[in-house]
N, CA, C and O atoms as CSV, one atom per row, in Angstrom:
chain,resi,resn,atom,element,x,y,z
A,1,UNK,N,N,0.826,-1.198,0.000
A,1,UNK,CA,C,0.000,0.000,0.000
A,1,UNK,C,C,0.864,1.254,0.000
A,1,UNK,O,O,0.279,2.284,-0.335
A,2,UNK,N,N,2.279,1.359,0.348
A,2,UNK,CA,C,3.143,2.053,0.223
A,2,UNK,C,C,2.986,3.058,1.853
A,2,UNK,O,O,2.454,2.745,2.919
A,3,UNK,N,N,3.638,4.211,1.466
A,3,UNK,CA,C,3.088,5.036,3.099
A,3,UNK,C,C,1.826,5.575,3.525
A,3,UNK,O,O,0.916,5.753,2.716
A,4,UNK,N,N,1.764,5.728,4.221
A,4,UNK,CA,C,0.318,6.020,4.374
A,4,UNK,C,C,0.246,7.388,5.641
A,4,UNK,O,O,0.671,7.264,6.790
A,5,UNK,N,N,-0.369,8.595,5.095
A,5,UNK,CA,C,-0.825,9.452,5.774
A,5,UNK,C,C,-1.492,9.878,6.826
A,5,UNK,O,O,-2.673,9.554,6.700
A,6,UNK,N,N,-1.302,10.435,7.777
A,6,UNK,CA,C,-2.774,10.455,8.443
A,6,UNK,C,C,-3.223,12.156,8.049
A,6,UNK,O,O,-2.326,12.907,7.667
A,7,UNK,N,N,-4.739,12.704,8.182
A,7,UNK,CA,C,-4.653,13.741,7.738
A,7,UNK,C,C,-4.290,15.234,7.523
A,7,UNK,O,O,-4.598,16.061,6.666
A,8,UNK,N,N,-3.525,15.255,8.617
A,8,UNK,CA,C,-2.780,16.410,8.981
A,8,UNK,C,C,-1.438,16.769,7.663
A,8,UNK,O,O,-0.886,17.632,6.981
A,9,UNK,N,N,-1.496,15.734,7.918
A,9,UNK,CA,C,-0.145,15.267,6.432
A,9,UNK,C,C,-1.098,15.481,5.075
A,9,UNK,O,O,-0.692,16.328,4.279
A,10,UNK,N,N,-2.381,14.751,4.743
A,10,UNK,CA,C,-2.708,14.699,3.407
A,10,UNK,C,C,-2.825,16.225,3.844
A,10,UNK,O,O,-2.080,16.933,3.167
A,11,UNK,N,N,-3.541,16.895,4.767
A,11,UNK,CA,C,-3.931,18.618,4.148
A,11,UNK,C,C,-2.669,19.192,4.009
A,11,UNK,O,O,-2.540,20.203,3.319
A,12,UNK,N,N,-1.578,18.600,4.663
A,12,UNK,CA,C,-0.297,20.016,4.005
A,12,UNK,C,C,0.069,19.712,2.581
A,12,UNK,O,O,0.489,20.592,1.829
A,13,UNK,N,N,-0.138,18.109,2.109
A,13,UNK,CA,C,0.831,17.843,1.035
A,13,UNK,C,C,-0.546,18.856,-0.155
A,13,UNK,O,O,-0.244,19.648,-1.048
A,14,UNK,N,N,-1.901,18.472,0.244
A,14,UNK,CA,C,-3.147,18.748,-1.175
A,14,UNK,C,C,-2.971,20.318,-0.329
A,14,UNK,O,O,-3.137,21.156,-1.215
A,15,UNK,N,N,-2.772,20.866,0.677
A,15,UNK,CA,C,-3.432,22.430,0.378
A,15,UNK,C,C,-4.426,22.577,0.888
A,15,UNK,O,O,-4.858,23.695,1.170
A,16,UNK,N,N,-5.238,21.134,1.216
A,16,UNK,CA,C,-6.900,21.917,1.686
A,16,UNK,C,C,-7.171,21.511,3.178
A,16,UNK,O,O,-6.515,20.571,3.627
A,17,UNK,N,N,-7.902,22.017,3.819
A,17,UNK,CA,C,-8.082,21.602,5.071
A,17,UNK,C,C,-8.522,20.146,5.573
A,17,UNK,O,O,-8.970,19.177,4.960
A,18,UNK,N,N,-8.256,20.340,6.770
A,18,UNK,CA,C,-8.619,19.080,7.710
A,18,UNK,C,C,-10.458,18.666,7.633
A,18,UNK,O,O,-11.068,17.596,7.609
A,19,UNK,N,N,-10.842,19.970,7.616
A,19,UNK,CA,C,-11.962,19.712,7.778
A,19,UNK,C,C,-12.507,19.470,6.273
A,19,UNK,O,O,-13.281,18.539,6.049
A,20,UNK,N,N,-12.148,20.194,5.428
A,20,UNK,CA,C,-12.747,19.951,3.791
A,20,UNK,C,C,-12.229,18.267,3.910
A,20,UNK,O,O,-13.176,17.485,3.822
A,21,UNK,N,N,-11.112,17.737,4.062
A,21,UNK,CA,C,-10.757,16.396,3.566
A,21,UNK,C,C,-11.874,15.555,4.125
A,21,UNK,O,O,-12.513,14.692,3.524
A,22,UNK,N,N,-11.990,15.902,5.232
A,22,UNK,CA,C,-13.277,15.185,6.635
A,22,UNK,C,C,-14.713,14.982,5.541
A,22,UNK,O,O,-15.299,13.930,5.285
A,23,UNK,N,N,-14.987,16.271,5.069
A,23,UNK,CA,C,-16.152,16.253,4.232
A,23,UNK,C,C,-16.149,15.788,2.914
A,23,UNK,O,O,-17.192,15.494,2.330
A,24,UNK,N,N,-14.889,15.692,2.340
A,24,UNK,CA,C,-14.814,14.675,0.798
A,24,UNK,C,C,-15.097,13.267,1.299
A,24,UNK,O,O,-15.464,12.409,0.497
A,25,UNK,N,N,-14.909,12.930,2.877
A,25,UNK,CA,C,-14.751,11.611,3.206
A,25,UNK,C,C,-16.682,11.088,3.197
A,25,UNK,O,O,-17.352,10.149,2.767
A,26,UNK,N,N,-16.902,12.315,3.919
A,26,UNK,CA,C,-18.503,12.227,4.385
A,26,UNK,C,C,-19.399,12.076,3.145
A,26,UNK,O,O,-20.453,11.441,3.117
A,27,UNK,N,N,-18.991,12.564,2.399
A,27,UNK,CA,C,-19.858,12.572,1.182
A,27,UNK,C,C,-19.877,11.549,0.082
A,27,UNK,O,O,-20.720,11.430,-0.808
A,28,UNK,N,N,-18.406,10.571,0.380
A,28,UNK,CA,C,-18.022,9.505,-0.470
A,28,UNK,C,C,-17.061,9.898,-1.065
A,28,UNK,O,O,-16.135,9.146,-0.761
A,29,UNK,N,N,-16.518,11.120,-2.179
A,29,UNK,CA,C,-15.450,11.419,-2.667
A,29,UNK,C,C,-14.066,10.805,-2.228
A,29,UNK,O,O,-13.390,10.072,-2.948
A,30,UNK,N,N,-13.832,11.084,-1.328
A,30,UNK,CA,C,-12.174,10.147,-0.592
A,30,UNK,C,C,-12.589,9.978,0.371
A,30,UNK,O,O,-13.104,10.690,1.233
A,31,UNK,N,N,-12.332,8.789,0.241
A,31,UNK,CA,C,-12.492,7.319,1.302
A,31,UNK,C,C,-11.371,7.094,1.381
A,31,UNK,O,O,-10.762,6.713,0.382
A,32,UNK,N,N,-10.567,7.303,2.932
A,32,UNK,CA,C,-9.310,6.844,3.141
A,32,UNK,C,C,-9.037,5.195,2.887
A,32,UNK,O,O,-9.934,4.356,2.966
A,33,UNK,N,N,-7.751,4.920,2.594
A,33,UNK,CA,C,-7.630,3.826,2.295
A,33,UNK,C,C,-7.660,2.997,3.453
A,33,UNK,O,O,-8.179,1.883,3.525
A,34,UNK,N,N,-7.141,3.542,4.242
A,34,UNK,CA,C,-6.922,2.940,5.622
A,34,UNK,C,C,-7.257,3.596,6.995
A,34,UNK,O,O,-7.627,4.769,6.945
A,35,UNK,N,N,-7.169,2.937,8.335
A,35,UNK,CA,C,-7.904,3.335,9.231
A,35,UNK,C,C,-6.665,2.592,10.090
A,35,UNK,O,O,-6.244,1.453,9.890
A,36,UNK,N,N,-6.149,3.648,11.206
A,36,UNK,CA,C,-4.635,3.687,12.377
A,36,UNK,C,C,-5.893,2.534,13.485
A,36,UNK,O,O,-7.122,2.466,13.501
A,37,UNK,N,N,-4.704,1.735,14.342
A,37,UNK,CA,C,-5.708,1.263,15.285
A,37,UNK,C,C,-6.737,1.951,16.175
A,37,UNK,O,O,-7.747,1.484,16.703
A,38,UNK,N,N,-6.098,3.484,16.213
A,38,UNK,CA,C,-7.045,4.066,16.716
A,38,UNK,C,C,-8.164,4.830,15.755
A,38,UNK,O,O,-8.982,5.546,16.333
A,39,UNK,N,N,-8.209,4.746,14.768
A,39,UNK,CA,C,-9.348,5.044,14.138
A,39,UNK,C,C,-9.132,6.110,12.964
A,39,UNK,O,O,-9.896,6.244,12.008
A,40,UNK,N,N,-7.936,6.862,13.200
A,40,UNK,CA,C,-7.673,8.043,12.109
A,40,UNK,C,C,-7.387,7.505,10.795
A,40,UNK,O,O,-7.013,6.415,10.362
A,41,UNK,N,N,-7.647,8.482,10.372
A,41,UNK,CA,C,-7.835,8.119,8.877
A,41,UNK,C,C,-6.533,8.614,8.006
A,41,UNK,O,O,-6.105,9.751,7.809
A,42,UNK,N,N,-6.042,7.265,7.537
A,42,UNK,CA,C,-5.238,7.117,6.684
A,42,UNK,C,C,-5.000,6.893,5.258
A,42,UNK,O,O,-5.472,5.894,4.716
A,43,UNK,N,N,-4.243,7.822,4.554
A,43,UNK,CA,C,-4.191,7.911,2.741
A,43,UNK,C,C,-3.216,7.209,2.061
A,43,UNK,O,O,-2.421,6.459,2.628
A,44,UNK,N,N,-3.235,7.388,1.034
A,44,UNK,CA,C,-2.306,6.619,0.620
A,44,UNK,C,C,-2.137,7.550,-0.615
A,44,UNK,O,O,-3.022,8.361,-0.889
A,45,UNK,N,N,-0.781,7.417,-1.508
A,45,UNK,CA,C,-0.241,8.228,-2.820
A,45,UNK,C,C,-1.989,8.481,-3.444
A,45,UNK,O,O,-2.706,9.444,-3.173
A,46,UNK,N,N,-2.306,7.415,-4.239
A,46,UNK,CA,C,-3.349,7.521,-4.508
A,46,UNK,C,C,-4.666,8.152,-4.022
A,46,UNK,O,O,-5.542,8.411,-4.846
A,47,UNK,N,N,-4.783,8.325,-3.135
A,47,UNK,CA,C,-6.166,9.025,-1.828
A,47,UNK,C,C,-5.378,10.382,-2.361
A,47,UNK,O,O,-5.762,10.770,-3.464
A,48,UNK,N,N,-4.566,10.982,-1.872
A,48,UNK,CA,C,-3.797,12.081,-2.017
A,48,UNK,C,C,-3.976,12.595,-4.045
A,48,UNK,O,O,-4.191,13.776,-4.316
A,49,UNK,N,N,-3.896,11.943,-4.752
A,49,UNK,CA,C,-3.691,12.380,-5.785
A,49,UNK,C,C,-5.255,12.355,-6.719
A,49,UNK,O,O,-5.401,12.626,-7.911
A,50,UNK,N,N,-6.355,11.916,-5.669
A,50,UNK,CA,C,-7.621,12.442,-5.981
A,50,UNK,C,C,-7.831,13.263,-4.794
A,50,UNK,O,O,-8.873,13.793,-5.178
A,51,UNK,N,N,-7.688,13.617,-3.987
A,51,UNK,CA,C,-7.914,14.830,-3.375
A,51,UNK,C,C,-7.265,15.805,-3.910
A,51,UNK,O,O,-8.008,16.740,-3.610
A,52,UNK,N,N,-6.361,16.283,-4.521
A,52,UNK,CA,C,-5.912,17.204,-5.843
A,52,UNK,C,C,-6.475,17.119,-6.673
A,52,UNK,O,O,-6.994,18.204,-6.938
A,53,UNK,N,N,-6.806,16.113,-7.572
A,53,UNK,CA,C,-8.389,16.535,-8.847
A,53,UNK,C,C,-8.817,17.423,-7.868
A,53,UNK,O,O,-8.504,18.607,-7.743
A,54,UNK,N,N,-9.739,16.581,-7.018
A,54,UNK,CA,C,-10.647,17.793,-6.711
A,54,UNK,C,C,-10.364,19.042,-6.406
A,54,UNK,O,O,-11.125,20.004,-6.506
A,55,UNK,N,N,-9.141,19.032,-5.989
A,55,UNK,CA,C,-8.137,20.532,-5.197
A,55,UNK,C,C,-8.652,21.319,-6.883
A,55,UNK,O,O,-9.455,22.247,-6.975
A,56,UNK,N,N,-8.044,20.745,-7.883
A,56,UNK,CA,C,-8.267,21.449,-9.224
A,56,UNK,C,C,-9.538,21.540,-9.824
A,56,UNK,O,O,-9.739,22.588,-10.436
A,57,UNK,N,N,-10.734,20.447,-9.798
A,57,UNK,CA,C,-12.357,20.639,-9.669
A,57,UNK,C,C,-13.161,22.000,-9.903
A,57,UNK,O,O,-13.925,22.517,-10.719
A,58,UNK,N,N,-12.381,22.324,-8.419
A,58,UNK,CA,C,-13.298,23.297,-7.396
A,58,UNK,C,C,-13.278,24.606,-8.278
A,58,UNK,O,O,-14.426,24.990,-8.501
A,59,UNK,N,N,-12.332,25.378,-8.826
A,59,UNK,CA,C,-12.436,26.571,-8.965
A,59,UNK,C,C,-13.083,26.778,-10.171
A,59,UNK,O,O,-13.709,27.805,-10.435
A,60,UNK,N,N,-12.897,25.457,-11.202
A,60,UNK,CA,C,-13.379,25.385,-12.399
A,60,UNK,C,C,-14.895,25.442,-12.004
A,60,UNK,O,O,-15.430,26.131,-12.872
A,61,UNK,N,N,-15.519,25.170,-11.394
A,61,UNK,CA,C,-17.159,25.170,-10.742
A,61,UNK,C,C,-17.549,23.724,-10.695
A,61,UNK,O,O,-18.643,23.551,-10.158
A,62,UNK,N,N,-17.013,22.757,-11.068
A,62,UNK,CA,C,-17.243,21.406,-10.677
A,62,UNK,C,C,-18.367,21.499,-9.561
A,62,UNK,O,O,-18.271,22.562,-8.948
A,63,UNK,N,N,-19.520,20.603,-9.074
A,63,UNK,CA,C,-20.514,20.346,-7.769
A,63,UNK,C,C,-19.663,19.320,-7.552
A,63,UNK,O,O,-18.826,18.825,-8.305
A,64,UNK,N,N,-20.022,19.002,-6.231
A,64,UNK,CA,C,-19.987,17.628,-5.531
A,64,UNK,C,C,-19.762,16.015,-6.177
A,64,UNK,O,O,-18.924,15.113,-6.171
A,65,UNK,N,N,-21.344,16.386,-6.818
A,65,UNK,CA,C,-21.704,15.306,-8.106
A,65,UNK,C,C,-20.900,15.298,-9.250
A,65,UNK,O,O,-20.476,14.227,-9.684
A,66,UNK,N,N,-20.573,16.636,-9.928
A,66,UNK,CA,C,-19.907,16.064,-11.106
A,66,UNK,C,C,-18.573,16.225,-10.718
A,66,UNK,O,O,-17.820,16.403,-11.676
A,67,UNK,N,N,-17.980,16.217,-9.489
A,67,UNK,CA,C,-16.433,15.771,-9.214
A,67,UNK,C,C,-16.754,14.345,-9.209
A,67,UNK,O,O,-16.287,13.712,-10.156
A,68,UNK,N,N,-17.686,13.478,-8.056
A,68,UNK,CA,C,-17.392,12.221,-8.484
A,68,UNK,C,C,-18.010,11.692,-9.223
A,68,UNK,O,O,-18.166,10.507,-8.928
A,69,UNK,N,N,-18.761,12.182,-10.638
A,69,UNK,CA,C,-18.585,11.468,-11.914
A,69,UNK,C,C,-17.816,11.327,-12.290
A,69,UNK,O,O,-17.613,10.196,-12.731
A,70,UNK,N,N,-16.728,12.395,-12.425
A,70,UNK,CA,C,-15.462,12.411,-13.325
A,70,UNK,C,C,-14.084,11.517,-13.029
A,70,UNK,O,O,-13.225,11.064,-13.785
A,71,UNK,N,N,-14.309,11.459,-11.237
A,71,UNK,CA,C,-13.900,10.349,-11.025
A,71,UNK,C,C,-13.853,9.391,-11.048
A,71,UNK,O,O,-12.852,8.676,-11.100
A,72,UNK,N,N,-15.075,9.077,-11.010
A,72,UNK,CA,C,-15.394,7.908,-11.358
A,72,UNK,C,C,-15.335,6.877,-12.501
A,72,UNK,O,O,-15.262,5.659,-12.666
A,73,UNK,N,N,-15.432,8.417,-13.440
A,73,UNK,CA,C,-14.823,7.611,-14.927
A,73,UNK,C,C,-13.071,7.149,-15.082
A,73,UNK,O,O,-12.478,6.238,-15.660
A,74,UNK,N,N,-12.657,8.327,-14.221
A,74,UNK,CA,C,-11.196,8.619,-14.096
A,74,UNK,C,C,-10.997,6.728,-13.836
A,74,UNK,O,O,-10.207,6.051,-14.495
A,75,UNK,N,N,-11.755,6.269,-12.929
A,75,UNK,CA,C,-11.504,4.824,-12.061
A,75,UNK,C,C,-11.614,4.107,-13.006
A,75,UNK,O,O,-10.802,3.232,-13.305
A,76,UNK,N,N,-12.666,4.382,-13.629
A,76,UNK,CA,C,-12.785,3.144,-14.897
A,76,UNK,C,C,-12.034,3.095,-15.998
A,76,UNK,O,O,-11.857,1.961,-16.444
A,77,UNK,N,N,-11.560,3.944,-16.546
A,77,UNK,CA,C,-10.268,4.321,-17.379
A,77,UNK,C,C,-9.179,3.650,-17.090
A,77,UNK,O,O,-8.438,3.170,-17.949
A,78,UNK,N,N,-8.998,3.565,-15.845
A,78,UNK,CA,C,-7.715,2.873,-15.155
A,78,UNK,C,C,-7.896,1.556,-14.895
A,78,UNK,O,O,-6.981,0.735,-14.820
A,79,UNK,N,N,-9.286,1.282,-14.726
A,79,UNK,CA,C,-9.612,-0.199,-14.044
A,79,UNK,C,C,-9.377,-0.988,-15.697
A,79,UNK,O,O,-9.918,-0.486,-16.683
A,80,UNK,N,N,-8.532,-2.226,-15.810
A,80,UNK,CA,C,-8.318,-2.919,-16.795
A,80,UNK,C,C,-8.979,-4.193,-16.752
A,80,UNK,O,O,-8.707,-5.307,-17.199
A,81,UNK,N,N,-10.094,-3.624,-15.965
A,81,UNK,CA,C,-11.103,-5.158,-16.098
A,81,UNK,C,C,-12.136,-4.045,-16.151
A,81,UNK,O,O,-13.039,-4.186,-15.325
A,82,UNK,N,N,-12.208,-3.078,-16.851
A,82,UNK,CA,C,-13.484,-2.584,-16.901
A,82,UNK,C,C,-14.018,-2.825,-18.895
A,82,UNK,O,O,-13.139,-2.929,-19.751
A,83,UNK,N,N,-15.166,-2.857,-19.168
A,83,UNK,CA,C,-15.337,-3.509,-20.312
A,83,UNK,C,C,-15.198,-2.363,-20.952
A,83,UNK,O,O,-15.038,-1.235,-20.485
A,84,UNK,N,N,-15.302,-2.898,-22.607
A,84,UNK,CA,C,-14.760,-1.923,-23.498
A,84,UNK,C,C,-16.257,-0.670,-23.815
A,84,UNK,O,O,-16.284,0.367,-24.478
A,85,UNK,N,N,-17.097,-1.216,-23.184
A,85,UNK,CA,C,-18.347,-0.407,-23.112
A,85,UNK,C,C,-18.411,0.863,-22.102
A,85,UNK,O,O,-18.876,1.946,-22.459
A,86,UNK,N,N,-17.834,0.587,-20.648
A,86,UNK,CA,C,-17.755,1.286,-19.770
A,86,UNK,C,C,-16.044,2.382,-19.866
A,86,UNK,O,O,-15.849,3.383,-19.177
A,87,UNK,N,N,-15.009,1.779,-20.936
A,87,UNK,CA,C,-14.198,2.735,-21.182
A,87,UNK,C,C,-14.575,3.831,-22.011
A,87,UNK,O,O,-14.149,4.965,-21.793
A,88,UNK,N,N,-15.715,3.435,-23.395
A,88,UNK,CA,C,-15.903,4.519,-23.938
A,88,UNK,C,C,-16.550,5.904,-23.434
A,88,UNK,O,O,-16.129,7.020,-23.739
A,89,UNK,N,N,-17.912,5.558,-22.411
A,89,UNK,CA,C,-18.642,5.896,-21.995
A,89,UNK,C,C,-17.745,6.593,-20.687
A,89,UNK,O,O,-18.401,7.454,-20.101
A,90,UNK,N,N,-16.245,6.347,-20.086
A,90,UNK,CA,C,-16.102,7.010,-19.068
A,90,UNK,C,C,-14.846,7.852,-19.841
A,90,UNK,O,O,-14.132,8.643,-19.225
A,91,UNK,N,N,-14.706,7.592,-21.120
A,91,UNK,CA,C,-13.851,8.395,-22.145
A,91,UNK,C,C,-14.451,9.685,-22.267
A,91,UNK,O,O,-14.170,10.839,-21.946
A,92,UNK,N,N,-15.590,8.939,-22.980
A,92,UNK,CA,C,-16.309,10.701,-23.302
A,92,UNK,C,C,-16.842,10.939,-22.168
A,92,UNK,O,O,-17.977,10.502,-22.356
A,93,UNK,N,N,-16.830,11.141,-21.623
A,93,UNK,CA,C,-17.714,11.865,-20.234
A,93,UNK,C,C,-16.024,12.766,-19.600
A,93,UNK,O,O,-16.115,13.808,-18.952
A,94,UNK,N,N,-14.754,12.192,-19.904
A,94,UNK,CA,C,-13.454,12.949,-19.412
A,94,UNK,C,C,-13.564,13.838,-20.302
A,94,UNK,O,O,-13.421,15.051,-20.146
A,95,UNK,N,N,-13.853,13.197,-21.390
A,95,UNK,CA,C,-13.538,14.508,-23.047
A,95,UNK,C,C,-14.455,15.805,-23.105
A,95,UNK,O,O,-14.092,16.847,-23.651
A,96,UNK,N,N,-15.851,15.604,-22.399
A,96,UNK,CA,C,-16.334,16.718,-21.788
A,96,UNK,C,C,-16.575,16.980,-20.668
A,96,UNK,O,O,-17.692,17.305,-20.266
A,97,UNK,N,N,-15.532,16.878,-19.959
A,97,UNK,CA,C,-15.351,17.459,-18.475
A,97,UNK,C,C,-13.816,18.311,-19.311
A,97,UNK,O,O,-13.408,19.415,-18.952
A,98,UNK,N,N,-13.321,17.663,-20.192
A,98,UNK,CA,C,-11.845,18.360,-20.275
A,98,UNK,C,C,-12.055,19.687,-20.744
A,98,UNK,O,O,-11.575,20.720,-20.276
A,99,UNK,N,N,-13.278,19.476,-22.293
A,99,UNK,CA,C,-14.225,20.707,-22.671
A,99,UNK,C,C,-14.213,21.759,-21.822
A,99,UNK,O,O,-13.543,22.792,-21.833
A,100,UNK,N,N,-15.261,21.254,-20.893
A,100,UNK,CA,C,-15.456,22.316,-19.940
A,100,UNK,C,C,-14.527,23.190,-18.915
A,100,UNK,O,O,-14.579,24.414,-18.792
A,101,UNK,N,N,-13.430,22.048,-18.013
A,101,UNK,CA,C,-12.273,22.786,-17.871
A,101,UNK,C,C,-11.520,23.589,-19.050
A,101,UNK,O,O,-10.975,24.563,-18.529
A,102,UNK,N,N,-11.350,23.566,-20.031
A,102,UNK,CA,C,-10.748,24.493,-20.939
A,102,UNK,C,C,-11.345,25.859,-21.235
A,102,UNK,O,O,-10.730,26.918,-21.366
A,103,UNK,N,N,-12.945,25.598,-21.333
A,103,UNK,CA,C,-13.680,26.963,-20.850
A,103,UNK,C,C,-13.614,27.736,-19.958
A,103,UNK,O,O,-13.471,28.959,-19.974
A,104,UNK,N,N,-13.789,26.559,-18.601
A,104,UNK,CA,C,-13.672,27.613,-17.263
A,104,UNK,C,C,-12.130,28.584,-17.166
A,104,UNK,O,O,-11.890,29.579,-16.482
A,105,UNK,N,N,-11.538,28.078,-17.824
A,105,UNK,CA,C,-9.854,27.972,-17.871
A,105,UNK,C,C,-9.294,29.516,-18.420
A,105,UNK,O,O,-8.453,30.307,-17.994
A,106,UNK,N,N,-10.547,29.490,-20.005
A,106,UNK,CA,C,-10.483,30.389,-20.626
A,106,UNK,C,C,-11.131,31.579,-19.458
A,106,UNK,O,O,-10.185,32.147,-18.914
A,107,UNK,N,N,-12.269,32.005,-19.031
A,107,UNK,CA,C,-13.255,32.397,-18.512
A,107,UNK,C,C,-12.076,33.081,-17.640
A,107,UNK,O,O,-11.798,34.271,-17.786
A,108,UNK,N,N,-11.390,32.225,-16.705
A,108,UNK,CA,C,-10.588,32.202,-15.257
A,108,UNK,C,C,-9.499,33.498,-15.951
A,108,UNK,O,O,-9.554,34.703,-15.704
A,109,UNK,N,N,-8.781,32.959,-16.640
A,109,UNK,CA,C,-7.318,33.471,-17.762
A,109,UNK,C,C,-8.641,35.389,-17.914
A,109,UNK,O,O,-8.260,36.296,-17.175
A,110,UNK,N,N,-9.485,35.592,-18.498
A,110,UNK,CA,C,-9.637,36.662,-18.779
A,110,UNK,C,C,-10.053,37.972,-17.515
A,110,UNK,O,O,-10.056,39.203,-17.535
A,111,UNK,N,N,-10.463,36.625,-16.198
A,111,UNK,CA,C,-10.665,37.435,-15.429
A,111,UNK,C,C,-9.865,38.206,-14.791
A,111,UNK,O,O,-9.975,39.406,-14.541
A,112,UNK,N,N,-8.602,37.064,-14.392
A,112,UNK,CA,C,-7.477,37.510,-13.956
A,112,UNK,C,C,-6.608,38.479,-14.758
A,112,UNK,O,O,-5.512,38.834,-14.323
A,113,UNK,N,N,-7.124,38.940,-16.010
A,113,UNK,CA,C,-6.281,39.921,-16.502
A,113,UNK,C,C,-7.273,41.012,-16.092
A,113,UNK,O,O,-6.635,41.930,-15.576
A,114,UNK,N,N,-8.204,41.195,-16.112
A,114,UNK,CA,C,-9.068,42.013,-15.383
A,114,UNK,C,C,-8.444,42.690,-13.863
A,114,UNK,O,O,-8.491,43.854,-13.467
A,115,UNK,N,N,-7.995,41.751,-13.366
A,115,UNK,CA,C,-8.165,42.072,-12.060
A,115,UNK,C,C,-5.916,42.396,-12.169
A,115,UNK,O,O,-5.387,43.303,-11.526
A,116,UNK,N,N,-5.593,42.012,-12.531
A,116,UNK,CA,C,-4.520,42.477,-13.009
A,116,UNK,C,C,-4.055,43.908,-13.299
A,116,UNK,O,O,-3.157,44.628,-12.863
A,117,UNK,N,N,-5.336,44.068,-14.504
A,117,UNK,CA,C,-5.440,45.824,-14.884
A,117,UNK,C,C,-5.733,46.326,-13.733
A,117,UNK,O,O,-4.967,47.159,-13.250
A,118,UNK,N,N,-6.671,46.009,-13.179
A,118,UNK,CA,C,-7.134,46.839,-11.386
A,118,UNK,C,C,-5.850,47.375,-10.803
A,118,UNK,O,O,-5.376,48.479,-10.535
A,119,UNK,N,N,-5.542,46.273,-10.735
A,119,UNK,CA,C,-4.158,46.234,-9.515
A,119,UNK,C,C,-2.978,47.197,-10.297
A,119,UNK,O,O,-2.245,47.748,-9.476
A,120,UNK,N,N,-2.730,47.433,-11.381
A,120,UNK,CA,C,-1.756,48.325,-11.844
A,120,UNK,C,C,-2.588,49.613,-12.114
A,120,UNK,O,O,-2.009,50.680,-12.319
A,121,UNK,N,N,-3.866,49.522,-12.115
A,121,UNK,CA,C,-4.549,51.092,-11.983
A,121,UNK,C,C,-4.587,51.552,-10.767
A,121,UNK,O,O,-4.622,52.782,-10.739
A,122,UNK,N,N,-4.593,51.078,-9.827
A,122,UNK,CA,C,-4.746,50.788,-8.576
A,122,UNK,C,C,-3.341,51.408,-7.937
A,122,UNK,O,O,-3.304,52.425,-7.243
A,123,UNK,N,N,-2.191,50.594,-8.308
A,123,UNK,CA,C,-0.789,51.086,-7.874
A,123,UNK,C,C,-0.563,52.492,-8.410
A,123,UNK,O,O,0.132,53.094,-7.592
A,124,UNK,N,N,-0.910,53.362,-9.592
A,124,UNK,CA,C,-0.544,54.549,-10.125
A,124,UNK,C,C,-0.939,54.989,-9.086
A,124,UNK,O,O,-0.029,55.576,-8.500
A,125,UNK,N,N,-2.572,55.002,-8.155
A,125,UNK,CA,C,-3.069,55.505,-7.591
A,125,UNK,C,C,-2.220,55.542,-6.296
A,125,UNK,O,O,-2.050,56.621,-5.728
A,126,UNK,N,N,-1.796,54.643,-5.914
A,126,UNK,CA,C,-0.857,54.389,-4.291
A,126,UNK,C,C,0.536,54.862,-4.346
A,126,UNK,O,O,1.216,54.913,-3.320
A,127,UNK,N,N,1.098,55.292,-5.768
A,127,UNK,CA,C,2.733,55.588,-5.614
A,127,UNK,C,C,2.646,57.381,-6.195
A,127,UNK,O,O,3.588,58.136,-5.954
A,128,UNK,N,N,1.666,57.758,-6.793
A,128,UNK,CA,C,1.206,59.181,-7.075
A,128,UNK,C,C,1.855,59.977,-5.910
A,128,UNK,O,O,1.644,59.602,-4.756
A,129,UNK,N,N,2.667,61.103,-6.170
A,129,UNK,CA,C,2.365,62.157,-5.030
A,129,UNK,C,C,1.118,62.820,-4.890
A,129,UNK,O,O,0.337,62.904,-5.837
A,130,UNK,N,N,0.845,63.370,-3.597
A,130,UNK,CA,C,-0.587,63.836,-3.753
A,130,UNK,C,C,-0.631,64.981,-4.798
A,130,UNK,O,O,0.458,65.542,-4.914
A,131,UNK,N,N,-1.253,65.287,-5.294
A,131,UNK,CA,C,-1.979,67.043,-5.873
A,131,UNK,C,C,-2.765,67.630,-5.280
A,131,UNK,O,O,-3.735,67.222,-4.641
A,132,UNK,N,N,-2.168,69.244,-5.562
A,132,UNK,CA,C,-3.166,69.971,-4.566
A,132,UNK,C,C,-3.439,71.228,-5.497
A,132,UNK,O,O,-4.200,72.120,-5.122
């Protein structure tokens, strides 16, 4: 199973909190792989490297639901006992989730030049001597 995390560790390595990881768990999204004798919840490379999808998901506007569709296809893609029916079907369902990240992507890219221009209209305003 290789090393295994407990979550204090998965939130520094993904970035997101203790408590968000708690609630990917609650909802089904990541299901630790493992469980310490005392009960904490333990990850593994893999647990960790879908809690980053989702780390990346989120801003694109992904819900709940269509993070773990996409995972889910993500699983079947990988699973090599999955039939050649359930690869196509979790193919295209990545090919428009990828769609759509490339939109949000675009969308994201124009805002931030937006807010870019702010911030250098913004600085003329803060390094100006006053006028009187």
């Amino acid at each position: 199973m290789g090393e295994l995390l407990q979550i204090g560790d998965a939130a520094a390595r993904t970035e997101l909190s203790v408590k968000t990881i708690r609630h990917y768990d609650e909802v089904g999204l990541v299901t630790p792989s493992a469980r310490s004798a005392g009960g904490f919840r333990l990850y593994t490379e893999g647990d960790i490297d879908r809690l980053l999808s989702i780390r990346r998901m989120k801003p694109l506007g992904f819900s709940l639901d269509e993070m773990r569709e996409l995972l889910d296809a993500l699983d079947v893609i990988g699973d090599v006992s999955s039939s050649p029916e359930q690869q196509v079907r979790a193919r295209r369902h990545v090919a428009d989730c990828h769609e759509r990240a490339r939109q949000a992507c675009a969308k994201l890219a124009l805002h931030l030049s937006y807010a870019e221009e702010l911030t250098a209209q913004l600085s003329d305003y803060g390094t100006a001597a006053p006028t009187r």
